[in-house]
C-alpha positions in Angstrom: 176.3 207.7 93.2 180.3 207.1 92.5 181.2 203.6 92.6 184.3 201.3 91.3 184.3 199.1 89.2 187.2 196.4 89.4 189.1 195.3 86.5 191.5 192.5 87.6 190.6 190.3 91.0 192.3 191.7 94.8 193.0 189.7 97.3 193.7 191.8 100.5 195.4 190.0 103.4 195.0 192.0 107.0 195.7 190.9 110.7 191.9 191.6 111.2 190.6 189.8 107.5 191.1 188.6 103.9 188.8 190.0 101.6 188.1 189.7 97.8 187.4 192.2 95.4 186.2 190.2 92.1 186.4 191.7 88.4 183.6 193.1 86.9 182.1 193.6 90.5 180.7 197.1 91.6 182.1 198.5 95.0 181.2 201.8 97.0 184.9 203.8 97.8 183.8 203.0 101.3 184.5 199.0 100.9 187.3 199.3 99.5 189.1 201.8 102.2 187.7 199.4 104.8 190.6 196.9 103.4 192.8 200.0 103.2 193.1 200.2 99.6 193.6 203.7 97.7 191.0 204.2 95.1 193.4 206.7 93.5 196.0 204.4 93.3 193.8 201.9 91.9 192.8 203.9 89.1 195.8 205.2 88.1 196.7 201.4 88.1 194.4 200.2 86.3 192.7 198.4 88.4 189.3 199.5 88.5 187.4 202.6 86.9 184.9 205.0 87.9 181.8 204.3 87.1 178.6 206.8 88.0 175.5 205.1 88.9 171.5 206.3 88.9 170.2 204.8 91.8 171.8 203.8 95.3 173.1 200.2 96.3 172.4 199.2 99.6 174.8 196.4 101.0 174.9 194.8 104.3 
């Protein structure tokens, strides 16, 4: 499984919701296109890294 890892704290502001996306936290791509954030963009940013995982995380 491909997740990100974040390397400096977001705060994403929408009409809809704030969320926060914490340093050293794990995220599926999935969470963080749900606050309309590039993953792509990140990386190349610095923001977060790739980081290839054994098993699967379930969130709800």
């Amino acid at each position: 499984m491909t997740v990100y890892q974040m390397l400096k704290n977001i705060h994403v502001v929408t009409y809809e919701a704030q969320v926060n996306f914490f340093e050293k936290e794990i995220y599926k791509e999935s969470e963080l296109a749900d606050a309309f954030l590039d993953v792509q963009l990140l990386l190349k940013a610095g923001v977060c890294k790739l980081v290839v995982m054994d098993k699967e995380i379930n969130r709800e």
